[in-house]
C-alpha positions as CSV (number, residue, x, y, z in Angstrom):
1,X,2.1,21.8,47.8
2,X,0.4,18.9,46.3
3,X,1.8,16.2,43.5
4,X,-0.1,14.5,41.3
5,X,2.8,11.4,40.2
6,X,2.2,8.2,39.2
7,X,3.8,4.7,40.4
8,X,6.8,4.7,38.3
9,X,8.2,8.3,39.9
10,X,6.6,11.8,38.8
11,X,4.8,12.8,36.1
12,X,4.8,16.2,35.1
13,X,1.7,15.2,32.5
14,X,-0.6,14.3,35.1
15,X,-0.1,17.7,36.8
16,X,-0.5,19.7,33.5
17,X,-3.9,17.7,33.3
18,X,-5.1,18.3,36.3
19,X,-4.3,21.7,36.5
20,X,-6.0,22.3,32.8
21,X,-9.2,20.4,34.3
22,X,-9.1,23.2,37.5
23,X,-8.8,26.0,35.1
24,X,-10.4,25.1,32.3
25,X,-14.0,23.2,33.7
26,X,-13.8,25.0,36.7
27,X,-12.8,22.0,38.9
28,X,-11.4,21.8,42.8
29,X,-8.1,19.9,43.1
30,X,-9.7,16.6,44.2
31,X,-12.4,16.5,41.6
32,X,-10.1,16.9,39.0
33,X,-7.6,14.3,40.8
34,X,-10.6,12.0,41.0
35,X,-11.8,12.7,37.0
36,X,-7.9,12.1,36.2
37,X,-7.4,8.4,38.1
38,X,-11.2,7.5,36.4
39,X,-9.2,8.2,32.9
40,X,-5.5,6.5,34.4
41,X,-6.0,4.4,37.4
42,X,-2.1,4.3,38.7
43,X,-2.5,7.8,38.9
44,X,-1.7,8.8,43.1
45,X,-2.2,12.2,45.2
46,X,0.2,13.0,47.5
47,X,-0.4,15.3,50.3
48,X,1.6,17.9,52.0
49,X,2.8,16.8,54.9
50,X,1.0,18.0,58.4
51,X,4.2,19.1,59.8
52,X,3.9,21.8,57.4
53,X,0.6,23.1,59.3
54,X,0.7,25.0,62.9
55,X,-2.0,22.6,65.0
56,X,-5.9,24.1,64.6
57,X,-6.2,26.5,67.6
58,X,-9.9,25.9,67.7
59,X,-8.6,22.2,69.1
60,X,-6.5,23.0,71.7
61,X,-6.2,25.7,74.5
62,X,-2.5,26.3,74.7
63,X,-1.4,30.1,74.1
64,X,-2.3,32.7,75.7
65,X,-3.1,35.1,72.8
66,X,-5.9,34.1,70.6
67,X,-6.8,35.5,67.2
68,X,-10.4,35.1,65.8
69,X,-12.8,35.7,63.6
70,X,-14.9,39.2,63.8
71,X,-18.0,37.4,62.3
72,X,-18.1,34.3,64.4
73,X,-15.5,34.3,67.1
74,X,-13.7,31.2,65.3
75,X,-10.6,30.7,67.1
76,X,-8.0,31.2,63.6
77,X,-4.6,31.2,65.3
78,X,-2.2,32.1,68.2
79,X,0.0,34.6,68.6
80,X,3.1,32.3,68.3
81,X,2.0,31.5,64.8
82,X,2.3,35.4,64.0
83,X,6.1,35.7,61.7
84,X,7.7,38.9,62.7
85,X,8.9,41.0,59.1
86,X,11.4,44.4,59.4
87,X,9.1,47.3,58.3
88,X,9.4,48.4,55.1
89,X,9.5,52.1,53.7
90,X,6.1,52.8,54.2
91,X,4.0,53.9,50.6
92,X,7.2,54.9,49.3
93,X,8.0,51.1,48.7
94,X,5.0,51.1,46.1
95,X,7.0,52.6,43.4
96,X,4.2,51.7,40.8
97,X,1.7,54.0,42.3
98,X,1.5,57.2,42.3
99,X,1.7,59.0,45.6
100,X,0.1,62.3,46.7
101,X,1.5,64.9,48.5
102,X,-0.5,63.7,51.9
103,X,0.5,60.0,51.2
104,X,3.8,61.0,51.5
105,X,3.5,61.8,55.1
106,X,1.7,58.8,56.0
107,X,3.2,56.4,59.2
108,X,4.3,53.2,58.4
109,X,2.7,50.6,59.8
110,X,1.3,47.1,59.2
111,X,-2.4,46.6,58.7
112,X,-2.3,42.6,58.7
113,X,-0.8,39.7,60.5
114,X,1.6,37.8,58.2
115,X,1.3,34.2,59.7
116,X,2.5,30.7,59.3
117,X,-0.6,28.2,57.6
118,X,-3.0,26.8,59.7
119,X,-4.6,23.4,59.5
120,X,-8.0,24.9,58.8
121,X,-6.1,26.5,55.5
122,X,-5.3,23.1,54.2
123,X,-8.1,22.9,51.5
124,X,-7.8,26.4,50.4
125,X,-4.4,25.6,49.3
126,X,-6.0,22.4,46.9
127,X,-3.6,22.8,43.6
128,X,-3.5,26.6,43.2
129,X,-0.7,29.1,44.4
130,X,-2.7,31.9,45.8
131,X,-6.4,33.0,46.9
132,X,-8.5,34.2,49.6
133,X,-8.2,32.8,53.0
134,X,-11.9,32.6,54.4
135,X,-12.7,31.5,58.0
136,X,-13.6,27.9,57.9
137,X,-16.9,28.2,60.3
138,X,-18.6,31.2,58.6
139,X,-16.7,32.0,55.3
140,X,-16.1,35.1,56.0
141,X,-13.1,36.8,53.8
142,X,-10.3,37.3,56.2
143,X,-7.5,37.8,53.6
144,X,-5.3,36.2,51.0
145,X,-2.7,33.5,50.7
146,X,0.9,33.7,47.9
147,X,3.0,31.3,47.9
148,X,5.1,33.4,45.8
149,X,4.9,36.1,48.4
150,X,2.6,39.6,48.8
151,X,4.2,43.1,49.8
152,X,2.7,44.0,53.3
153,X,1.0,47.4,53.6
154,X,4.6,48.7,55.5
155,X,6.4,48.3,51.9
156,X,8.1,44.9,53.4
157,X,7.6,41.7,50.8
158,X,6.8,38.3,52.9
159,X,7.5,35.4,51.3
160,X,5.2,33.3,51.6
161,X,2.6,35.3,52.5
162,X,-0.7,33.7,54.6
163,X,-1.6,37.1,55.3
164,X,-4.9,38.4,57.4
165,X,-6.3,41.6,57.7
166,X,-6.3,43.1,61.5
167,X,-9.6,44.7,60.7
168,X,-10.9,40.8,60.3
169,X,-9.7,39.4,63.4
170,X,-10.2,39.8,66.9
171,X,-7.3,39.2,69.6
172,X,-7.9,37.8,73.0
173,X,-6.0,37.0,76.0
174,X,-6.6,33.8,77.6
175,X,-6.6,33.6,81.0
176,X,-4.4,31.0,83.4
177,X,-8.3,30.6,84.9
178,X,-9.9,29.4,81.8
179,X,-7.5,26.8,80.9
180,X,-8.7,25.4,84.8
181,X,-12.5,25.4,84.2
């Protein structure tokens, strides 16, 4: 993800401050980066590198299935961003909860797309490990991002999970026509 380090390699200390200044005043990444180098100037962010991100669909018109938001018809992602998991066991996999007698029948299936992160996701990712995923033109919640991973609702674990709910998102098939107009 991010690292805070200073000119003389990395410093661990600078990250434990900035991360106290996130959780305890309630601070983004970059305005606790920005208090931080007020307080020690040779203090540096680094970035995650953009090769890390599949390209912002909304910018360009190169797949021919489309995922977007329900609220506002943002384009989100393409179908070649979507990471294939193996099913899991269904409710069974969740161990921890207790399962009633018609849960136990219940079909296995997946009720979210697992996918790789997006440009647009960028910011959410500011200097925490999880959170929500909200579409970038209306806010709207469209699910949740682990780095450490999330168990999908078929029992499988993805790790790392950028993880939207099918319920949230809207597919569409782009036509050979439109990319002509």
């Amino acid at each position: 993800m991010y690292c805070v380090s200073s000119h003389v390699g990395q410093s661990r200390s600078a990250a434990v401050v900035t991360a106290y200044l996130m959780k305890c005043h309630k601070m983004n990444f970059v305005d606790a980066c920005a208090k931080l180098q007020q307080l020690k100037p040779d203090v540096k962010l680094r970035n995650v590198p953009k090769e890390m991100f599949a390209a912002d669909p909304s910018l360009s018109t190169c797949s021919e299935v489309a995922y977007r938001c329900k609220m506002c018809r943002r384009t989100l992602f393409n179908g070649s961003s979507i990471l294939s998991h193996p099913v899991g066991h269904g409710p069974t996999a969740f161990g921890h909860k207790k399962l009633s007698n018609q849960q136990r029948g219940y079909e296995t299936q997946c009720t979210s797309y697992f996918t790789e992160p997006v440009q647009w996701m960028e910011q959410a990712f500011l200097g925490v490990m999880n959170g929500q995923l909200l579409c970038p033109k209306c806010s709207s919640k469209l699910g949740s991002f682990n780095w450490c991973g999330e168990q999908c609702s078929c029992g499988r674990w993805v790790t790392p999970a950028f993880q939207m709910h099918k319920n949230r998102v809207d597919e569409k098939h782009i036509s050979i026509a439109t990319f002509k107009s």
